[in-house]
C-alpha positions as protocol buffer text, in pm:
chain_id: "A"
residue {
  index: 1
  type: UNK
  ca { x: 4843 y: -337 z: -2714 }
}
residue {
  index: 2
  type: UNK
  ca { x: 4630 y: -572 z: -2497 }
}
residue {
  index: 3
  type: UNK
  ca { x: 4270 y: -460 z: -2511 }
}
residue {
  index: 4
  type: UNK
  ca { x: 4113 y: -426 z: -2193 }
}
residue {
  index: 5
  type: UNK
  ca { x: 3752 y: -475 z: -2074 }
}
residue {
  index: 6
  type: UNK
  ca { x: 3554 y: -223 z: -1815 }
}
residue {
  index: 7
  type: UNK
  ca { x: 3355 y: -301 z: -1568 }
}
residue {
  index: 8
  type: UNK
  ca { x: 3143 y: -134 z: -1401 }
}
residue {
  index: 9
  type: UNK
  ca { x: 3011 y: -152 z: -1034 }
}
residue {
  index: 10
  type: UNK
  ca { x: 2805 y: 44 z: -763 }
}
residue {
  index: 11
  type: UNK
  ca { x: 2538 y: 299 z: -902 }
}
residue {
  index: 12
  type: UNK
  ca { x: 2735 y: 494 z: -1141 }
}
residue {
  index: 13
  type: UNK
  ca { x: 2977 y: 762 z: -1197 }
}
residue {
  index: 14
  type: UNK
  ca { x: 3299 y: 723 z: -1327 }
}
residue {
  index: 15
  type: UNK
  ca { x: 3479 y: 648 z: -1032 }
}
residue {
  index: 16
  type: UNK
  ca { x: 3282 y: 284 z: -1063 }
}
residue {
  index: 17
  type: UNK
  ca { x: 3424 y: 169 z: -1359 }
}
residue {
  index: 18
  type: UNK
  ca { x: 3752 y: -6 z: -1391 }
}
residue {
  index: 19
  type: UNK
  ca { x: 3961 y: -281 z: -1586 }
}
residue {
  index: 20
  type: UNK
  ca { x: 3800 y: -616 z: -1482 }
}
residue {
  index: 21
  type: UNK
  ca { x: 4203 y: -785 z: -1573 }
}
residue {
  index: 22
  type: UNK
  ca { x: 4315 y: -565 z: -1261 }
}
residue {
  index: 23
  type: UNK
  ca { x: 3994 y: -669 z: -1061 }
}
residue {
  index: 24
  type: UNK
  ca { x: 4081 y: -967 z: -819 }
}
residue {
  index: 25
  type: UNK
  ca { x: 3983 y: -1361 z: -909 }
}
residue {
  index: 26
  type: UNK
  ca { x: 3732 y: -1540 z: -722 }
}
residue {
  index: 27
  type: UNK
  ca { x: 3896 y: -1851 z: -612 }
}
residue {
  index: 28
  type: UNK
  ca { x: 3706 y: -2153 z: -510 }
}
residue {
  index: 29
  type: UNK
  ca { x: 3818 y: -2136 z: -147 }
}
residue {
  index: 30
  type: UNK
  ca { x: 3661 y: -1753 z: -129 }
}
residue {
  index: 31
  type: UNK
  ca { x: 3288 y: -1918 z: -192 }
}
residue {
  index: 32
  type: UNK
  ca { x: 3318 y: -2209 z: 79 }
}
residue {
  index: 33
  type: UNK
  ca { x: 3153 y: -2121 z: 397 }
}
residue {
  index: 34
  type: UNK
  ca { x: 3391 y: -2057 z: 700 }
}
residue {
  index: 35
  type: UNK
  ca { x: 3425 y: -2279 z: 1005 }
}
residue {
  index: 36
  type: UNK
  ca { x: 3414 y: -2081 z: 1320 }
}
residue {
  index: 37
  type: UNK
  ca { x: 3687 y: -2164 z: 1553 }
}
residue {
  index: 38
  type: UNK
  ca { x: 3631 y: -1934 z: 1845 }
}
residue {
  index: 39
  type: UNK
  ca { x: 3527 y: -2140 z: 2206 }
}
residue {
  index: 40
  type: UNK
  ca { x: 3241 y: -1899 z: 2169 }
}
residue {
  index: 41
  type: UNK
  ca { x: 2985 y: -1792 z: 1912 }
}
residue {
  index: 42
  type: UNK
  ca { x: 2696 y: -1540 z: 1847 }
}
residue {
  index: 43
  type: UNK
  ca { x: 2422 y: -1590 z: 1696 }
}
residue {
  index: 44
  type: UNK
  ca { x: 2086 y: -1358 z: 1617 }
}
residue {
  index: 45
  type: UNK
  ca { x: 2143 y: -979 z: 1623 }
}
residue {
  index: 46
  type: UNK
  ca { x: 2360 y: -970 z: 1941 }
}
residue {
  index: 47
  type: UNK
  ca { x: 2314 y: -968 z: 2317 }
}
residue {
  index: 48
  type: UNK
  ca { x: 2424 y: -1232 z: 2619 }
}
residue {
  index: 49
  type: UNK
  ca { x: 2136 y: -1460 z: 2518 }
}
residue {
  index: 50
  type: UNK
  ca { x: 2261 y: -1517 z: 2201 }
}
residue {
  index: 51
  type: UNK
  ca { x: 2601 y: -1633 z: 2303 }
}
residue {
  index: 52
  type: UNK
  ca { x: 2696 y: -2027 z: 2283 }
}
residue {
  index: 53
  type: UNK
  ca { x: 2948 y: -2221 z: 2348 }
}
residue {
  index: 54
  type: UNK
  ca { x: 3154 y: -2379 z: 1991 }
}
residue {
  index: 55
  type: UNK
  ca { x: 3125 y: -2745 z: 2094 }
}
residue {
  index: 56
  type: UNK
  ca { x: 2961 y: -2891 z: 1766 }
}
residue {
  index: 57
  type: UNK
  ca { x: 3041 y: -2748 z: 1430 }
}
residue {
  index: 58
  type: UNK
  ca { x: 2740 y: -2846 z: 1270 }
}
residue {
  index: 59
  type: UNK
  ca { x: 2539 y: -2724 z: 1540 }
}
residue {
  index: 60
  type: UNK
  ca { x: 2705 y: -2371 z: 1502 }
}
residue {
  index: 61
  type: UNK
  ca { x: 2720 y: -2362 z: 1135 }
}
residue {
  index: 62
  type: UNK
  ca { x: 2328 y: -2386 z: 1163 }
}
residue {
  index: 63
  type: UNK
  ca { x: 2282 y: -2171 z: 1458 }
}
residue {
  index: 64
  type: UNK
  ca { x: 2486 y: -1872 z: 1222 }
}
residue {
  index: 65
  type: UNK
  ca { x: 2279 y: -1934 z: 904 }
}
residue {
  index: 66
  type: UNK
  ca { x: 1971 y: -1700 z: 939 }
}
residue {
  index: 67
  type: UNK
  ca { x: 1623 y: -1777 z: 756 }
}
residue {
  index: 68
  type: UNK
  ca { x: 1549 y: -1488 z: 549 }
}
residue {
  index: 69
  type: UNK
  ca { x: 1149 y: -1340 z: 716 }
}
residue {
  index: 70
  type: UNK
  ca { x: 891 y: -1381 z: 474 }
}
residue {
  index: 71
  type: UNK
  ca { x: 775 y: -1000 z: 372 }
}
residue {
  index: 72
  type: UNK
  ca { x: 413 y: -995 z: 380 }
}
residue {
  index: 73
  type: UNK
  ca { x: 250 y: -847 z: 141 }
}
residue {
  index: 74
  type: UNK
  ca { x: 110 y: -477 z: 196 }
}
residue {
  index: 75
  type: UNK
  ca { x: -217 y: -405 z: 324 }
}
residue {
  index: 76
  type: UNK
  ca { x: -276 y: 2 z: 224 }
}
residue {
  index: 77
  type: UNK
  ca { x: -173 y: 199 z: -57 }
}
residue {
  index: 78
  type: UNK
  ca { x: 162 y: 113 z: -204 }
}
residue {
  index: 79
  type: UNK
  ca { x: 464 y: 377 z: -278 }
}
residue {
  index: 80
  type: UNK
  ca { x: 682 y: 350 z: -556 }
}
residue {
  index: 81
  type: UNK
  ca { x: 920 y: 572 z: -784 }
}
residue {
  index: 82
  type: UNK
  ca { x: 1065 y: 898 z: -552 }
}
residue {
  index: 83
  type: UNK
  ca { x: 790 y: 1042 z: -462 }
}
residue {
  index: 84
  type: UNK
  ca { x: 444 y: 1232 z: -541 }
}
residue {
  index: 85
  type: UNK
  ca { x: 105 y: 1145 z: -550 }
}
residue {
  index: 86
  type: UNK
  ca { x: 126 y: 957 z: -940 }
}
residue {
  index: 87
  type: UNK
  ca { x: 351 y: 712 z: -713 }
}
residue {
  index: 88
  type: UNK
  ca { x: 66 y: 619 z: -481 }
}
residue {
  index: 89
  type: UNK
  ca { x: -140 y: 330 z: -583 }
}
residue {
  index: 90
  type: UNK
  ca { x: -370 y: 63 z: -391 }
}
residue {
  index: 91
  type: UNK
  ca { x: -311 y: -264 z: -558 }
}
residue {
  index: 92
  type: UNK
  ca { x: -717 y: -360 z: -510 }
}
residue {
  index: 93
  type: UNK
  ca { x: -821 y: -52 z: -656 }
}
residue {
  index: 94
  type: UNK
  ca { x: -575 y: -190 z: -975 }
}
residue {
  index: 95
  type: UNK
  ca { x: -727 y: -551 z: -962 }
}
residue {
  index: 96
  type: UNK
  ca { x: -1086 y: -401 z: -936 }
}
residue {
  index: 97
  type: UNK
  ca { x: -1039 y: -193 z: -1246 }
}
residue {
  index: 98
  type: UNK
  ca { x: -879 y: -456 z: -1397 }
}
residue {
  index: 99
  type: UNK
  ca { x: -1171 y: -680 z: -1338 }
}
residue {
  index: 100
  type: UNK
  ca { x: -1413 y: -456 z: -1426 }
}
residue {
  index: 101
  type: UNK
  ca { x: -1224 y: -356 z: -1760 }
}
residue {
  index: 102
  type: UNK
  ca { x: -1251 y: -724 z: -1847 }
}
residue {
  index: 103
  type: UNK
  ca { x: -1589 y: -740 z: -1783 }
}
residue {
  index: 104
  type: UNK
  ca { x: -1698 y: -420 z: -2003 }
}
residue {
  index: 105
  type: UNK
  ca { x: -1831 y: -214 z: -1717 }
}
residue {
  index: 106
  type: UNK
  ca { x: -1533 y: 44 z: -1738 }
}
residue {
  index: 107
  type: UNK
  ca { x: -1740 y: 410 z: -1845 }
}
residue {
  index: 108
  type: UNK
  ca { x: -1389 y: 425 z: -2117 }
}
residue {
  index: 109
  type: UNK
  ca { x: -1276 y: 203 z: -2361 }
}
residue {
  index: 110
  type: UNK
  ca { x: -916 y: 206 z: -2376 }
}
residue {
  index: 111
  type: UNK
  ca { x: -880 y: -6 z: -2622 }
}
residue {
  index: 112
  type: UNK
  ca { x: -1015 y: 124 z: -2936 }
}
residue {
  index: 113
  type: UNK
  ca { x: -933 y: 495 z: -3116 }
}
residue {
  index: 114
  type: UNK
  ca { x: -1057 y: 735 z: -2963 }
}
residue {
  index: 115
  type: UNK
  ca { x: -1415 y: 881 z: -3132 }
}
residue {
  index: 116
  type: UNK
  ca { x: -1542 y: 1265 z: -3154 }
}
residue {
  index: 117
  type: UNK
  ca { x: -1811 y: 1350 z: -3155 }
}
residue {
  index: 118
  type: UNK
  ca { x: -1948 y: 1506 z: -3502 }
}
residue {
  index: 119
  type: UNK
  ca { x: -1874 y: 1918 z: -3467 }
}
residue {
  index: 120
  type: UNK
  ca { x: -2194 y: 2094 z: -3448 }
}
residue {
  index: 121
  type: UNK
  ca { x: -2264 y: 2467 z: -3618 }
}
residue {
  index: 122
  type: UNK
  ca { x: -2257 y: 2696 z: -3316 }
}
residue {
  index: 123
  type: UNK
  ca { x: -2465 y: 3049 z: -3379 }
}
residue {
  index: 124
  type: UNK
  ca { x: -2376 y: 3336 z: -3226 }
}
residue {
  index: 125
  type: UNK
  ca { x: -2559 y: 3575 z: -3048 }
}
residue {
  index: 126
  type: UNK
  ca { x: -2549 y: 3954 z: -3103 }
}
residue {
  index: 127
  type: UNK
  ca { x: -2496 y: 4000 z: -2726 }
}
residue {
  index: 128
  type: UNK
  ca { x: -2120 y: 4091 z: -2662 }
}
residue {
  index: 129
  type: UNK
  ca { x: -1950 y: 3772 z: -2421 }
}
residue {
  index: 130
  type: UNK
  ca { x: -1786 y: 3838 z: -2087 }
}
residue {
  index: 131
  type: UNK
  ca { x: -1401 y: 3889 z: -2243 }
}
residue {
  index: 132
  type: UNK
  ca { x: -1597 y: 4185 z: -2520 }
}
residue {
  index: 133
  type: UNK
  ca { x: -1779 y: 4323 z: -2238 }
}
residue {
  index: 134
  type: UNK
  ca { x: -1440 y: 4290 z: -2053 }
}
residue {
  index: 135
  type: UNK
  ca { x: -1211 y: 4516 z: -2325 }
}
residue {
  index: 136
  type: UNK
  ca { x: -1477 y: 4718 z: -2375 }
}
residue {
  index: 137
  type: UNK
  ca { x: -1515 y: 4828 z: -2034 }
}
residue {
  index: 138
  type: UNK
  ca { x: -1144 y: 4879 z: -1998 }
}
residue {
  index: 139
  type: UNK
  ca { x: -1089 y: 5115 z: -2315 }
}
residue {
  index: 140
  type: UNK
  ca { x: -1407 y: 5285 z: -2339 }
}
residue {
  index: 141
  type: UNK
  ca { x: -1686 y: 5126 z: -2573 }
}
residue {
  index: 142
  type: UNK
  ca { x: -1980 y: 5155 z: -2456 }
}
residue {
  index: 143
  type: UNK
  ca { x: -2264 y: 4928 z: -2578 }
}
């Protein structure tokens, strides 16, 4: 019995799995980039303005490959995860505390275990609290 190895692919389930030996081979002529051979070509994201005529191949080739835009980076608060308020964050607000931490000006040290204070002897006072006054109200003692 030949053993066979799974592969997975798209986000999950079990549909998405399968035996790679029955999955096609990339051959070497799949990865080479095509040659347009139309009298015609488009370029950009469509419309008559982006039509031109196939005269040089180079010239086309370069007119089809499209630079990627630069993303700039954000200038607000920044969403993450799938939702909720824990998944908003303002990346200066991160570098600030992150420069203050460094410096020691952070009111919290997170670095260290945290420290309690010593517990203190607290006396009572004869007088009933809100909760006594509270049942006693409701089932009849009377102070």
């Amino acid at each position: 019995m030949a053993s066979s190895h799974l592969q997975s692919s798209g986000r999950g389930g079990a549909g998405n799995i399968v035996d790679s030996a029955k999955s096609p081979r990339i051959q070497e002529a799949d990865l080479q980039t095509p040659t347009l051979k139309t009298s015609v070509v488009t370029t950009g994201r469509g419309g008559t303005g982006n039509m031109a005529k196939n005269s040089d191949p180079v010239e086309t080739r370069l007119r089809q490959d499209v630079a990627p835009v630069v993303r700039r980076s954000s200038q607000g608060a920044t969403h993450i995860g799938r939702g909720g308020g824990g998944n908003v964050f303002n990346p200066e607000d991160a570098q600030t505390a992150k420069k203050e931490q460094e410096k020691g000006a952070s009111a919290i040290a997170d670095d260290g275990p945290a420290k309690t204070p010593a517990k203190t002897s607290v006396k009572k006072s004869d007088e009933p609290g809100w909760a006594e006054k509270g049942r006693n109200l409701l089932f009849g003692k009377r102070s």
